[in-house]
N, C-alpha and C positions, 0 to 999 in steps of 0.2 A: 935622703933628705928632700930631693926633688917633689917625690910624692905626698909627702906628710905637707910641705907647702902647696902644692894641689890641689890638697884634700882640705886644709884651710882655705882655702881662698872659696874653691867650693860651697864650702859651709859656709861663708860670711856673706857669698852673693845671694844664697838661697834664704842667712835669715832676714836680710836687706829688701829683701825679694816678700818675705812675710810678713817686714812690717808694713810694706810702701801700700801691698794688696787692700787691704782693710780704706787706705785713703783713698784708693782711687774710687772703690766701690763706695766710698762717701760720697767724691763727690759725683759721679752716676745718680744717686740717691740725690741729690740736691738735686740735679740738673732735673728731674722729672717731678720734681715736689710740684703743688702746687701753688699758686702765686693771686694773689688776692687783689681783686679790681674792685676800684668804684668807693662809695657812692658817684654815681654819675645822675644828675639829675634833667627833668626836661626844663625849657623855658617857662620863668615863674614857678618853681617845683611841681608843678602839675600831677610831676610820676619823677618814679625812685628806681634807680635797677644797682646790684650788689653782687657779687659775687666770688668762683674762682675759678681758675685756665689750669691745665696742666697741660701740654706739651709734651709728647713722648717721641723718640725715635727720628731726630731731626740727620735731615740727608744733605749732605752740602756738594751731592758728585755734581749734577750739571745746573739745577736748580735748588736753592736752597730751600723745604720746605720739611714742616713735620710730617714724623707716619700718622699719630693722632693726634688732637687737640680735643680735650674735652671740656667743657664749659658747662657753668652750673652756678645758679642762685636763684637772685627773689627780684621781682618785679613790684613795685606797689603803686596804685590809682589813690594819688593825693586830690583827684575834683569831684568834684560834688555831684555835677551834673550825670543824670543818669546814661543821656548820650555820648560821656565822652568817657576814654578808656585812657590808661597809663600805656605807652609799647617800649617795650626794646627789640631794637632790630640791629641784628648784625652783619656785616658785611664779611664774606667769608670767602678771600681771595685763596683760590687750589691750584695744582698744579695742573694742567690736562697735557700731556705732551710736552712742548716747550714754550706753552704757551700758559698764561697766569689768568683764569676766566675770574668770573665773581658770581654770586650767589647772596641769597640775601635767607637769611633766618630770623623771623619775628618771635615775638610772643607779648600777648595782649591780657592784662589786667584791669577787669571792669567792677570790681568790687573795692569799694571805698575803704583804703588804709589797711587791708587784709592781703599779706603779699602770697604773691602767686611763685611756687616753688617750680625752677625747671632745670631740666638737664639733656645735654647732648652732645654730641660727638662728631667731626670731618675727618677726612683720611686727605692725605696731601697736601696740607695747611700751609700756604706760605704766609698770610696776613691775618687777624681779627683786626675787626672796626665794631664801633657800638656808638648807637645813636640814641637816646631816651628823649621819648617826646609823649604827649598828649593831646592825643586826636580822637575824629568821630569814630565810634564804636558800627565801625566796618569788619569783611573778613580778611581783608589786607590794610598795611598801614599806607595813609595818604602820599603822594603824590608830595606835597608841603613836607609833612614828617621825612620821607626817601631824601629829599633833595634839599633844603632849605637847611641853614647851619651849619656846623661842622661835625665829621665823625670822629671820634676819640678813639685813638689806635692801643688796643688791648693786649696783642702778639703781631711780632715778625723776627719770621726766622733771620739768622744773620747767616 
């Protein structure tokens, strides 16, 4: 009799065990979906940026950050003027060590209402930031643009 309840119990932790699997791998699957940002616009609409994050592989041993973060959409140049450009520029706080540096990723749309499609990827991601702004059509975004306003926080790991 000992064994036959054994041999139950067995089976009922394994089918318990079959149905939990499938949920956790949902939510796995969620956790690395992607997540949709924006519209964030600059001062006066000037410029448009849109997009989405996914986030994969987040580590919480001594610093909490992602393995990757990839990012992707559309930038659009809402001014007229031929000198000035729509930018989104991202503030892309990583891990180095035990220390949290920053890095900055732009990307510039000088063509009026015709959005600029981009994509890209960090490894060690502990923040996104995104700032939309429209400034002179340089090969870095202004000094003004970096610093003036606020940045709108896209991801942080917890």
């Amino acid at each position: 009799m000992t064994v036959t309840r054994t041999l139950a119990l067995a089976l009922a932790t394994t089918a318990a065990l079959a149905v939990l699997a499938p949920a956790a791998q949902a939510t796995t699957a969620a956790d690395s979906a992607a997540t949709a940002w924006g519209p964030y616009y600059a001062p006066a609409h000037g410029a448009k940026a849109a997009g989405t994050l996914k986030a994969t592989g987040e580590d919480h041993a001594d610093l909490p950050t992602a393995d990757v973060v990839h990012i992707s959409g559309t930038v659009r140049d809402y001014t007229r003027a031929p000198a000035t450009c729509g930018w989104a520029v991202f503030r892309i706080t990583y891990r180095s060590g035990n220390n949290l540096p920053f890095k900055h990723h732009s990307i510039r749309d000088c063509s009026y209402r015709t959005p600029k499609h981009f994509s890209f990827k960090h490894r060690d991601v502990y923040q996104v930031d995104i700032k939309v702004c429209a400034a002179a059509k340089t090969t870095k975004p202004t000094l003004n643009c970096l610093y003036a306003g606020t940045w709108k926080t896209l991801y942080l790991s917890k």
